[in-house]
C-alpha positions as CSV (number, residue, x, y, z in Angstrom):
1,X,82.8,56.4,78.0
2,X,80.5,59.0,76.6
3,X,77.4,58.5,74.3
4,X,76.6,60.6,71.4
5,X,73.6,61.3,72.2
6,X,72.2,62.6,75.6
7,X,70.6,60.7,78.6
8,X,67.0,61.5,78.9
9,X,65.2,63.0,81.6
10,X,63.4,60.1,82.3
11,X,66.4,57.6,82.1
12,X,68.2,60.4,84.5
13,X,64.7,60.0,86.9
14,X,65.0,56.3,86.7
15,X,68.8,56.1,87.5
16,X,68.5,58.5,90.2
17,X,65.7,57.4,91.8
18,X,67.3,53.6,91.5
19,X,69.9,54.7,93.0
20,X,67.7,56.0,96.0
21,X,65.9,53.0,97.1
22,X,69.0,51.2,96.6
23,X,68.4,49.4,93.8
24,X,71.5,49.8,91.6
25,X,75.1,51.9,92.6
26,X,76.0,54.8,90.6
27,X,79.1,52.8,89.5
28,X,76.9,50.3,87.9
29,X,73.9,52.9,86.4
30,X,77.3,55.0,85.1
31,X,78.0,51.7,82.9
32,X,74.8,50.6,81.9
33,X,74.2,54.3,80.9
34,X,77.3,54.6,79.5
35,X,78.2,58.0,80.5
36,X,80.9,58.5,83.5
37,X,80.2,57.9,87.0
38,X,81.0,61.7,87.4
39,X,78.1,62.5,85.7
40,X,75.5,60.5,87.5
41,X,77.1,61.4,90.8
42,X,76.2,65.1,89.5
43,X,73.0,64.5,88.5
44,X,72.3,62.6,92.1
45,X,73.0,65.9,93.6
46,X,71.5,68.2,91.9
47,X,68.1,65.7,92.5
48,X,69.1,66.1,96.1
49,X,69.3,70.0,95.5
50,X,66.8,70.8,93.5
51,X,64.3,68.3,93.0
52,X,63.4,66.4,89.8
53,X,63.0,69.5,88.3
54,X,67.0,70.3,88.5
55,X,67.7,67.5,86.1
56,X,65.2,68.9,83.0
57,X,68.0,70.1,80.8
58,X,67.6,73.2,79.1
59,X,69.4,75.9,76.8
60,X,69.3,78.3,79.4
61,X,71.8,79.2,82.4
62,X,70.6,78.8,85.7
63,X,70.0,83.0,86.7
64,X,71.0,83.8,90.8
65,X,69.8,86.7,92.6
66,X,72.8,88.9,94.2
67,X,71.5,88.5,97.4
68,X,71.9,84.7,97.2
69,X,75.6,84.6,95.4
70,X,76.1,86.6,98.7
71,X,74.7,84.6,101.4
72,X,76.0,81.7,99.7
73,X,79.5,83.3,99.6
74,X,79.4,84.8,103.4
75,X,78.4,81.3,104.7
76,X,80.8,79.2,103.4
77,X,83.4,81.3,104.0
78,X,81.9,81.8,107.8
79,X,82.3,77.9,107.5
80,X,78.6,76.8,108.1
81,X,78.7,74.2,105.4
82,X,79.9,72.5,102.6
83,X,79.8,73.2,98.7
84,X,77.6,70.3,98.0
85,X,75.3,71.5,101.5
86,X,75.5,75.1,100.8
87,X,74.1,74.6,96.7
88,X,71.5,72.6,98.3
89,X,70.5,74.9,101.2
90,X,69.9,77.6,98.2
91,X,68.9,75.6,95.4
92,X,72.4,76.1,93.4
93,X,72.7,73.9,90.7
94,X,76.6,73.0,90.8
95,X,79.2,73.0,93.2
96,X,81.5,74.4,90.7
97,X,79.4,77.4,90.6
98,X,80.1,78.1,94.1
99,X,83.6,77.6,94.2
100,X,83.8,80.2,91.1
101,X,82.2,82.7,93.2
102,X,84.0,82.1,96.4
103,X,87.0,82.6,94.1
104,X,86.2,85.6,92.3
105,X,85.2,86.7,96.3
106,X,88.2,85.9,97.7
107,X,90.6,87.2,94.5
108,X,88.8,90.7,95.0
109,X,87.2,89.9,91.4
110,X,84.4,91.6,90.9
111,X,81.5,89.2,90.6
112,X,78.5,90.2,88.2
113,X,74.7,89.5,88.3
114,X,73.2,87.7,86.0
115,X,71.5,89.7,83.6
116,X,72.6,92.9,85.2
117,X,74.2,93.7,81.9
118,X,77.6,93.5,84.5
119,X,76.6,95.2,87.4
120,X,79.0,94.7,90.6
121,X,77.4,92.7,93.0
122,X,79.9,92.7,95.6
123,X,83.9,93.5,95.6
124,X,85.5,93.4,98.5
125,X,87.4,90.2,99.7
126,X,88.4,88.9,102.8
């Protein structure tokens, strides 16, 4: 169901904000968009996370502070929310980011700072 070329910012905007005042389901902005539903259930939260802003694409990886993989680590594995609560309480741009650091946490994986050059960040599991 994919396109060969990308959705726009400002069709993204439009679907999302469709969506929002309950205009239009994702189902049916999916297929006249024709990308998966997937991907405009993605782009719905990371509107929800990080504002209009979050869904500007750009060449460059989203950089995270150490002190946020942390508290974003310690809280959900203290239970005090959600993936898709937790990336929006700090701004992360995908669940699957978290999960990959909660892993690497809990698999005593080292997990590395963003342009650190591979600095530890933290290593001990639970």
């Amino acid at each position: 169901m994919g396109r060969k070329f990308s959705v726009s910012y400002e069709e993204r905007i439009d679907a999302i904000e469709k969506y929002l005042r309950h205009e239009n389901s994702l189902t049916h902005l999916a297929k006249q968009l024709k990308v998966s539903y997937w991907a405009v259930k993605r782009w719905l939260i990371t509107y929800q996370s990080l504002g209009p802003e979050g869904l500007i694409e750009t060449s460059k990886n989203m950089h995270y502070s150490p002190t946020l993989k942390e508290a974003a680590v310690m809280d959900y594995l203290a239970g005090t929310g959600s993936y898709r609560n937790l990336c929006k309480k700090y701004g992360i741009k995908s669940t699957c980011q978290l999960q990959d650091w909660v892993s690497k946490y809990n698999g005593h994986e080292e997990l590395k700072s963003s342009g650190t050059g591979g600095a530890p960040i933290m290593t001990k599991g639970r």
